[in-house]
Every structure is written in C-alpha cells, then in structure tokens.
VEXMIMI-851717 format. One line per field, with one value per residue (C-alpha): residue number from 1; x, y, z. Coordinates in steps of 0.1 Angstrom, whole numbers. Example, Ala and Ser with C-alpha at 12.3 -4.5 7.8 and 13.67 -1.06 7.14 Angstrom:
BEGIN
nr = (1, 2)
east = (123, 137)
north = (-45, -11)
up = (78, 71)
***
This chain:
BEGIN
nr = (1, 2, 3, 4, 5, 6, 7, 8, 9, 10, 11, 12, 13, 14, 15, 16, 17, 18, 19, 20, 21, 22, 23, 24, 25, 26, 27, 28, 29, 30, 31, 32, 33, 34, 35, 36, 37, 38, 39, 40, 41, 42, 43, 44, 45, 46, 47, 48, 49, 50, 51, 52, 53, 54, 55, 56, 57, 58, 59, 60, 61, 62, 63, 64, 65, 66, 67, 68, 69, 70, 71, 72, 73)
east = (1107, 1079, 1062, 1095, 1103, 1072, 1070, 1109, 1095, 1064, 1089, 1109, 1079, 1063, 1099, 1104, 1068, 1077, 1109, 1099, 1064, 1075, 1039, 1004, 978, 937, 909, 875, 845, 838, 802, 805, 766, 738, 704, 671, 674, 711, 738, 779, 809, 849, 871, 901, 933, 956, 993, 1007, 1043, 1065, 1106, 1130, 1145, 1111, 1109, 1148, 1143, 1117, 1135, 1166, 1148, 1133, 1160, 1172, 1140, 1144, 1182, 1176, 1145, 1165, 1192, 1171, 1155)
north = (939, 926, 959, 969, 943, 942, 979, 976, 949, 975, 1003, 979, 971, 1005, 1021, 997, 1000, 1037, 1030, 1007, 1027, 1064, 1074, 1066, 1079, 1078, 1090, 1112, 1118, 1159, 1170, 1194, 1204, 1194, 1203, 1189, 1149, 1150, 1153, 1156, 1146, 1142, 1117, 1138, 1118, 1128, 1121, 1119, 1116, 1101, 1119, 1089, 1102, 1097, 1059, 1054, 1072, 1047, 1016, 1023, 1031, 995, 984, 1001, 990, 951, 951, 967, 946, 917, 923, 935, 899)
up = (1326, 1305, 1293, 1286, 1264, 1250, 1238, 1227, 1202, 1190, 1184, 1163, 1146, 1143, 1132, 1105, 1090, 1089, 1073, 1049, 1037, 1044, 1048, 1040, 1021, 1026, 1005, 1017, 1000, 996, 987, 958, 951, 967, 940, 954, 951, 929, 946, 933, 954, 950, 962, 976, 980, 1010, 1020, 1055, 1054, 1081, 1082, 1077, 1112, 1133, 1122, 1131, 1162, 1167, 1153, 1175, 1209, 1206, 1201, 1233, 1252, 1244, 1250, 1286, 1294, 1283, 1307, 1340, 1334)
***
C-alpha cells in the first residue's frame, strides 16, 4: 500500500513538472581546434522536449496509484 501511494504522489509530481516546463534544455562544451597550447570551443545549447500527453499520462496514473493505495489502506 505504501509504495503505491508513494509512487502515485511522484507521478503527480513528475507529470506536473512536465506539464508546467514542457522540456528542458542543457548546454555542452564542443572543442573546435586544438593548435599546440591554444585551444577554441563552442557552447552548444540543446532542447529535450517532453509531448503534453506523456506528462498527463503521468499526472493521471498518480492520480490512479494514490486513489487505489488510499483505498486498499
């Protein structure tokens, strides 16, 4: 009953984070030329996107997982 209650209440969380944010970005460091003691880089900025439908799938089957936690307890 408790780790189903307890990942119910992640998924809620976790769903409405990707609801509310839709994604997050991240930034790495690319070498570009490497000349004896100088060296050039790039920050490259990437996206990850997360659908609309995975973090409501998410919010709703937490929402499934505390209500039927709740009422096996």
């Amino acid at each position: 009953m408790r780790t189903t209650f307890v990942l119910g209440v992640v998924l809620i969380i976790l769903g409405t984070l990707a609801l509310a944010y839709q994604g997050f970005s991240y930034t790495t460091e690319e070498k570009i030329a490497d000349i004896g003691p100088i060296e050039a880089t790039a920050e490259k900025h990437e996206r990850v996107s997360i659908p609309p439908l995975l973090g409501g799938a998410a919010l709703a089957g937490g929402v499934i997982l505390v209500l039927f936690g709740a009422r096996r307890g």
